[in-house]
Legacy VTK file of the C-alpha trace (Angstrom):
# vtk DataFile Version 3.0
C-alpha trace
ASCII
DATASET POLYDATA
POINTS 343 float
133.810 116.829 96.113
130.733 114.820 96.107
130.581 112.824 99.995
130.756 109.109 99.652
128.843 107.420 102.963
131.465 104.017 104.058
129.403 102.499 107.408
125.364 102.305 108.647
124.042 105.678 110.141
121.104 106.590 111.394
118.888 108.506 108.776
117.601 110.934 110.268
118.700 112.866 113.579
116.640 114.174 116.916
116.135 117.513 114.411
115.027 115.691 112.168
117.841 116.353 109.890
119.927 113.633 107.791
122.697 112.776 109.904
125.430 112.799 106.868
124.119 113.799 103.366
125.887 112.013 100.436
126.470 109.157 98.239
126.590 105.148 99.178
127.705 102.037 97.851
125.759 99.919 99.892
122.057 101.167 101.501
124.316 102.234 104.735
121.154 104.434 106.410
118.589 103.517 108.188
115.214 104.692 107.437
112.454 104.420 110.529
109.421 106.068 110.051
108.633 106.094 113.399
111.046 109.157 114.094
110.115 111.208 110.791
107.604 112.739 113.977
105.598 113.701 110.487
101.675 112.828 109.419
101.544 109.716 107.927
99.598 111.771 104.868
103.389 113.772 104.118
105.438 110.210 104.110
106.397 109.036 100.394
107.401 105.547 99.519
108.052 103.817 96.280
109.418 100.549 94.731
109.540 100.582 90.923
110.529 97.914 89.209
111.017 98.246 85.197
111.534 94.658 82.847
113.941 94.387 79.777
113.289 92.202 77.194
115.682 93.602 74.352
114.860 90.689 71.737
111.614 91.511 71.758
112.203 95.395 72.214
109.785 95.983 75.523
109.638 97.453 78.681
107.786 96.822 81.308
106.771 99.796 84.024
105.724 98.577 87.535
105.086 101.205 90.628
103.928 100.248 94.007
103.757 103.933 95.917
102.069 104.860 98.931
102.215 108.704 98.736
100.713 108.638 102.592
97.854 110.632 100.969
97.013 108.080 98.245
98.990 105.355 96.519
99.649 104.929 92.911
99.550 101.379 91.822
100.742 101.163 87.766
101.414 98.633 85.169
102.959 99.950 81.761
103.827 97.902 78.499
106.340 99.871 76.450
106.518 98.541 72.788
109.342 99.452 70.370
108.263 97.603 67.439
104.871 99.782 67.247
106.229 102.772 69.418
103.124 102.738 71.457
102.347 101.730 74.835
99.558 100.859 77.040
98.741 101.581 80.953
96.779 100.968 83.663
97.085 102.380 87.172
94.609 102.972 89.845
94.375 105.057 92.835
93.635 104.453 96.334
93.519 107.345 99.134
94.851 107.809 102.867
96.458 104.890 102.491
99.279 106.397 105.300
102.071 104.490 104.333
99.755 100.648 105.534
100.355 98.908 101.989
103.116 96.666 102.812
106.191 98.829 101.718
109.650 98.272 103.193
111.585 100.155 105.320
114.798 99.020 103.877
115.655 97.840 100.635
117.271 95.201 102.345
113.865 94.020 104.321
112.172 90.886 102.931
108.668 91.858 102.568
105.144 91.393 100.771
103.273 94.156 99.104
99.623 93.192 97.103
97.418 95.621 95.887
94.057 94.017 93.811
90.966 95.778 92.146
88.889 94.213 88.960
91.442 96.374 86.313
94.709 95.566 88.099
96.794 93.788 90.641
100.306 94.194 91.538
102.078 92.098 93.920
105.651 92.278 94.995
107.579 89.607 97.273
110.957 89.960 98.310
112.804 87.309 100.085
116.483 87.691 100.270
117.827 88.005 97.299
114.664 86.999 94.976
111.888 89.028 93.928
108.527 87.601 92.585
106.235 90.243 90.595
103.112 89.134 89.515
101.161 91.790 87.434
97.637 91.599 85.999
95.835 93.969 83.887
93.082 91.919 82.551
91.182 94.813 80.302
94.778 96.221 79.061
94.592 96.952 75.233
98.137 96.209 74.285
99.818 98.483 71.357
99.151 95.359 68.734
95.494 95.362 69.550
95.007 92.393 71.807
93.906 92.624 75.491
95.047 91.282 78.578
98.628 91.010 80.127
99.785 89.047 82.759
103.482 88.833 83.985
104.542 86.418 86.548
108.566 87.277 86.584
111.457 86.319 89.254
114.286 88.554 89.505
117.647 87.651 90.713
119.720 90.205 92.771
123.154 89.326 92.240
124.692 92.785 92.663
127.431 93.946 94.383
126.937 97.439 94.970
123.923 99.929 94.177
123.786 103.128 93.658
122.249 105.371 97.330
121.892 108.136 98.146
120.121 110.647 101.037
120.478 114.757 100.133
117.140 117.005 101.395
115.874 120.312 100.221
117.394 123.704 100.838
114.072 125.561 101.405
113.459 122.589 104.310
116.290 120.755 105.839
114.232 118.647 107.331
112.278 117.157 103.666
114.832 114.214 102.137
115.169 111.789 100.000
116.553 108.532 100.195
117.091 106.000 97.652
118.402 103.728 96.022
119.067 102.387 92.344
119.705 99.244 91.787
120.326 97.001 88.680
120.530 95.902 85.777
119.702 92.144 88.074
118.602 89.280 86.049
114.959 88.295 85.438
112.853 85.003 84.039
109.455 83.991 84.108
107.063 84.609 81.540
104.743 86.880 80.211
100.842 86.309 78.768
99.165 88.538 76.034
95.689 88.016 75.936
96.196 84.134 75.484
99.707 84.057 74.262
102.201 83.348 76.634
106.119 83.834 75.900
109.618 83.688 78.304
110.937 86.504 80.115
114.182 84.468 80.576
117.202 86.861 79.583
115.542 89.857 80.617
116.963 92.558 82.512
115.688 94.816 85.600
115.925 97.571 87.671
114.723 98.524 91.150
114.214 102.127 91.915
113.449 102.421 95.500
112.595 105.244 97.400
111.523 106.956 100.623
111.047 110.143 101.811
109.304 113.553 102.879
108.896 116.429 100.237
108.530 119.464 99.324
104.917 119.970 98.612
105.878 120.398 94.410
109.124 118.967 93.021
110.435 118.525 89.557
113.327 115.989 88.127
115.011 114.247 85.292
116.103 111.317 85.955
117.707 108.731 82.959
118.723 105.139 82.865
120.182 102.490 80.336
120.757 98.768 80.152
122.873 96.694 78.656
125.710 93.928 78.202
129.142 94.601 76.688
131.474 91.187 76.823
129.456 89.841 78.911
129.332 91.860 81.698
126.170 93.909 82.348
125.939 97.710 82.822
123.512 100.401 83.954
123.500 104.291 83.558
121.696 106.173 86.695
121.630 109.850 85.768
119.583 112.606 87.077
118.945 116.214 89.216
116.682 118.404 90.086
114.872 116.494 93.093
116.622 118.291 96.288
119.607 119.794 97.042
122.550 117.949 95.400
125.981 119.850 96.362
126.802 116.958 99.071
126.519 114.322 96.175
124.652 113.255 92.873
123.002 109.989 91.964
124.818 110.047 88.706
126.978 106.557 88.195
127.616 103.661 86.186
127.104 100.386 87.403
129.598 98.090 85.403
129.911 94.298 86.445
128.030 94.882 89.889
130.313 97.769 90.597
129.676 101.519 91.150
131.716 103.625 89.045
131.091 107.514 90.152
130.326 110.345 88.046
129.700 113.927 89.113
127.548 116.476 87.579
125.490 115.681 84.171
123.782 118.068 81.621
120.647 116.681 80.107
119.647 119.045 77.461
115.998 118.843 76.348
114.756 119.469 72.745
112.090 122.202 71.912
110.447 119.241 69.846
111.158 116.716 73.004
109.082 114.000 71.239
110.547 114.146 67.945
114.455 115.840 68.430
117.334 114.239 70.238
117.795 114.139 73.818
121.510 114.937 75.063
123.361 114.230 78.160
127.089 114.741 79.251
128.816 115.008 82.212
131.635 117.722 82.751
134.717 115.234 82.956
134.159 114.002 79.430
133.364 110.456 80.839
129.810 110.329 79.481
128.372 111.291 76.387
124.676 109.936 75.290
122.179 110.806 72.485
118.553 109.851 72.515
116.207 109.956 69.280
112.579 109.784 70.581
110.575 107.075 69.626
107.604 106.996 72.339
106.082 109.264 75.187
104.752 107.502 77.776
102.659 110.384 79.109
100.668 110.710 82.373
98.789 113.813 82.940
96.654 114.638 86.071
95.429 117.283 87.459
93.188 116.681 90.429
93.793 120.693 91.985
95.193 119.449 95.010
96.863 116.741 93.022
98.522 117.573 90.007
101.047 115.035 88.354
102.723 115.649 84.921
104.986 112.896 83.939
106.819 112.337 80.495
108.991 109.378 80.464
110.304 109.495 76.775
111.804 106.332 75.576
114.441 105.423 72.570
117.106 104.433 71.427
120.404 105.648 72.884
123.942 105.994 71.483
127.137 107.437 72.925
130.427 106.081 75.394
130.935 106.129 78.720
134.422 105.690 80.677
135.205 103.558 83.833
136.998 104.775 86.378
140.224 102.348 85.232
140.214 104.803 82.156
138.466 101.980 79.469
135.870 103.564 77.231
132.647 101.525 76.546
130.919 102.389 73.020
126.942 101.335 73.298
125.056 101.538 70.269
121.297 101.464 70.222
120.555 100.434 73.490
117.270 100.834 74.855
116.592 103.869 77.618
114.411 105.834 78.400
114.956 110.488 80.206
112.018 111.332 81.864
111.056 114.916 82.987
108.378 114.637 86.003
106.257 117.588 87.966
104.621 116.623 90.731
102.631 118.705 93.678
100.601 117.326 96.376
LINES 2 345
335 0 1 2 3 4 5 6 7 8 9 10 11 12 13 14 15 16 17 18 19 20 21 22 23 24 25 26 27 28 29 30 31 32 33 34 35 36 37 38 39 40 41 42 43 44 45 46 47 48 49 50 51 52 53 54 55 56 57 58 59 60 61 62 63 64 65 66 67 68 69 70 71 72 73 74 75 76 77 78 79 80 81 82 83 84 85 86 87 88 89 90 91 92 93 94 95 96 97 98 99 100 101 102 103 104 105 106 107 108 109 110 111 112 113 114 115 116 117 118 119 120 121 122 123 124 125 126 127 128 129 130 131 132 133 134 135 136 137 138 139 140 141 142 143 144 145 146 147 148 149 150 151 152 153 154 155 156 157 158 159 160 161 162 163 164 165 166 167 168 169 170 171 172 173 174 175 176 177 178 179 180 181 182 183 184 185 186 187 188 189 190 191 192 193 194 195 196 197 198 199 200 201 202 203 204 205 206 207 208 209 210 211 212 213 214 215 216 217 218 219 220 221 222 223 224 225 226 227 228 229 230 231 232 233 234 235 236 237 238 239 240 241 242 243 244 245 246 247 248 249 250 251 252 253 254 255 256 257 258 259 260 261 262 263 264 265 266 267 268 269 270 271 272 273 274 275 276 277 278 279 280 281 282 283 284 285 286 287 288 289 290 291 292 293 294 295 296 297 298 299 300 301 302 303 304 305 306 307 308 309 310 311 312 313 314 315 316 317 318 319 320 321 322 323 324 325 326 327 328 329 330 331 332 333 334
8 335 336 337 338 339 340 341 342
C-alpha cells in the first residue's frame, strides 16, 4: 500500500532523512534548504511550466532550473501540424541555487533570467502566474523567426499531485515534487510579427526540489484534456528514486486526485516511429502513443552529460475514476519522455 501524507511535516529530519516518505494531496512538506547541511553545487531545483493550445496543435516547453552547479534556462515550441520543433536554452554556471526559485510551491515569488538569445521570467502571486518568454533568433518549424509569449495562468485546482520518496543507495538524496494541472491559461503569443490568443489553453506546473544521486534515469508521461467539461490530467512515471512508499502515478479529474499504483510504460525498439504503451496493473489505465516528434536534447560535457528524449503524439486509450466511471480519450495530445542525466 502506497502511503498517502494527510497534515504539514517537516521535510527533512536532523539525519537528514525525509521524515515520512509517500504520496500528498496537498504540498504538506516543507522544504528549507537551509537544513539540507549540503553544498549549494549538489541542491536541484526546477519549475517547468508546459502550454496547451489544442486548436492550434502546440506545446510550449518552459524550464527555469538551478542545478546548484549550473542552471538550465529553456524555451521549446512543439508543432503538430509540421511535427517539428524548435529550442533555445542557455546555460549559466555556479549559480548555487541564487536565481529566484521557490522554496514552496505555495511561495509567491519572481524568477528572471535574460541573455541576447533568451529570457524567461516567471511571477507567481497567489494564485496567478505570469510567464513571459522571448527567444528573439528562434527559427520556428514553419520557417519564421522570433517567438514571444506573454501568458497568465490561472490556478484553480483543488488538489495536486506530491510527492517526497529518496534513493536506496543514499537515504539521505530525495525528491520532492509536485505536479500540478491541467490550470487554465490566456495571453497571447507572437511569431516573428504575428501575434495570436493563448486564451483556452491549458498548463501544467512540474515543480521540483531536491538532492541526487550523481546519475539518474526516468520516464515520466502526462496528458491533457476536457471530457464534459471538466478537465483532466494523467501524471505517470518511475524510475527517479526509490518508489515502494508511493508512486506519482494519478489522474487529476475536475481538480481532484484520483490514485493509481504501479504503471508499465513499454518502449518500442523503433521509439520514434512504433507505439508507446502504458498500463497500470488494476486495469484502470490503458494508453497508446504513435510518435509523431522527438524533441531531443543531447549533451555531453564529461562531467555533464544530459540525454533527454521527450517524444510527443497523439494518445488513445481509457482511464477509470476511482467512483468506477471509465473515461474514453481519443487523440489527445501527450507527450513519454525517457531522460539520463549525470552531474
Amino acid at each position: 500500500m502506497e502511503k498517502e501524507i494527510v497534515e504539514k511535516t517537516d521535510l527533512l529530519d536532523e539525519e537528514r532523512h525525509i521524515t515520512i516518505e509517500g504520496w500528498a494531496r496537498y504540498p504538506y512538506w516543507r522544504y528549507e534548504r537551509k537544513k539540507l547541511n549540503a553544498s549549494a553545487l549538489r541542491i536541484k531545483e526546477w519549475d517547468y511550466y508546459q502550454i496547451l493550445n489544442k486548436n492550434e496543435k502546440y506545446f510550449i516547453n518552459l524550464t527555469f532550473s538551478d542545478l546548484g552547479l549550473f542552471s538550465m534556462i529553456s524555451i521549446s515550441y512543439v508543432d503538430y501540424r509540421r511535427a517539428d520543433y524548435a529550442m533555445t536554452s542557455a546555460l549559466k554556471f555556479f549559480t548555487k541555487n541564487r536565481m529566484g526559485l521557490a522554496e514552496s510551491p505555495e511561495d509567491d515569488y519572481a524568477a528572471t533570467y535574460a541573455d541576447e538569445n533568451i529570457t524567461l521570467s516567471i511571477i507567481k502571486k497567489g494564485a496567478k502566474r505570469q510567464i513571459i518568454a522571448n527567444c528573439p533568433r528562434m527559427r520556428l518549424p514553419d520557417g519564421r523567426t522570433g517567438l514571444l509569449v506573454d501568458a497568465v495562468i490561472y490556478d484553480e485546482m483543488k488538489e495536486s499531485m506530491n510527492i517526497a520518496t529518496s534513493w536506496k543507495e543514499d537515504r539521505r538524496r530525495f525528491y520532492y515534487n509536485e505536479k500540478r494541472g491541467p490550470m487554465r491559461a490566456e495571453g497571447s503569443i507572437m511569431m516573428d510579427m504575428e501575434r495570436s490568443s493563448l486564451d483556452g489553453c491549458l498548463a501544467l506546473l512540474d515543480w521540483g526540489r531536491g538532492l541526487w544521486l550523481r546519475s539518474s534515469t526516468w520516464l515520466w508521461s502526462a496528458v491533457m484534456g476536457e471530457h464534459d467539461g471538466k478537465l483532466f490530467m494523467l501524471n505517470l512515471g518511475y524510475g527517479f528514486t526509490d518508489r515502494s512508499p508511493a508512486s506519482e502515478n494519478c489522474i487529476i479529474y475536475d481538480g481532484r486526485v484520483h490514485k493509481i499504483e504501479e504503471v508499465e510504460i513499454t518502449i518500442p525498439e523503433d521509439y520514434e516511429k512504433e507505439k508507446w504503451r502504458v498500463k497500470d496493473r488494476k486495469g484502470r489505465l490503458y494508453l497508446e502513443m504513435l510518435p509523431l516528434i522527438n524533441r531531443k536534447d543531447h549533451q555531453d560535457y564529461k562531467l555533464i552529460i544530459s540525454k533527454q528524449d521527450q517524444v510527443f503524439g497523439y494518445i488513445n486509450g481509457y482511464f477509470i475514476l476511482d467512483e468506477g466511471e471509465r473515461i474514453d480519450i481519443k487523440e489527445e495530445m501527450g507527450f513519454i519522455e525517457k531522460v539520463y542525466n549525470k552531474w
